[in-house]
N, C-alpha and C positions, 0 to 999 in steps of 0.2 A: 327803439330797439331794446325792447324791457325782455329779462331773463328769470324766467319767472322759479318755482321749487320744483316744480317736477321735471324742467329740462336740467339743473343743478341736482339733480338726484340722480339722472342718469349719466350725467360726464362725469358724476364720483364714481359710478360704478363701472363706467368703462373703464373709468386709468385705475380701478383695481382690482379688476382682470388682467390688463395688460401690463401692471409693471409689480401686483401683490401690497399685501399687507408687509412684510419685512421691506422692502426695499424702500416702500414710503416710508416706512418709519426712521431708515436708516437716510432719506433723504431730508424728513423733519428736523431730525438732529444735527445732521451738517450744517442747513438754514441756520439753526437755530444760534450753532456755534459762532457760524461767519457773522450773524448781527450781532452778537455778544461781544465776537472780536475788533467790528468796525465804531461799537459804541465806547470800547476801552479805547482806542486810535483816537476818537474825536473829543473825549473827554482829555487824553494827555496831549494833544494839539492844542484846546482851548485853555490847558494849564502852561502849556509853553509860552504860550502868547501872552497870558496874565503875567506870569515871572520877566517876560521880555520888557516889556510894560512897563513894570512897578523900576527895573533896572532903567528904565530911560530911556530905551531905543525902540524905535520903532521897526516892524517887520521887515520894510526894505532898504534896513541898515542906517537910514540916519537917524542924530543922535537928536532927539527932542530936549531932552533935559540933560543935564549934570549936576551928579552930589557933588558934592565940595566934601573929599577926605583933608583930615588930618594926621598927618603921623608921625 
């Protein structure tokens, strides 16, 4: 089931009769924003994790290592 340019040239031009130039574009940009916003979540998830880490515990709370403070 191969899709070939000429049936992709007319499902573009049906959803832009049926929903316009403004509204996709106003639909491009929302996309656009929400990967934006889910790529800033996964990169400060993967820095929580790192800091969790380096501090000695691991994510489902037991404790792997301990510094030895002085004070």
């Amino acid at each position: 089931m191969h899709v070939s340019i000429t049936q992709l040239l007319i499902i573009l031009v049906i959803v832009i009769v049926l929903f316009g130039t403004k509204k996709l574009r106003n639909v491009g940009s929302d996309l656009g924003g929400a990967i934006k916003s889910f790529r800033a979540a996964v990169k400060e998830g993967e820095e929580d994790k790192k800091s969790t880490e380096q501090d000695g515990e691991s994510l489902d709370g037991e404790i792997t290592s301990k510094k030895s403070e002085k004070i």
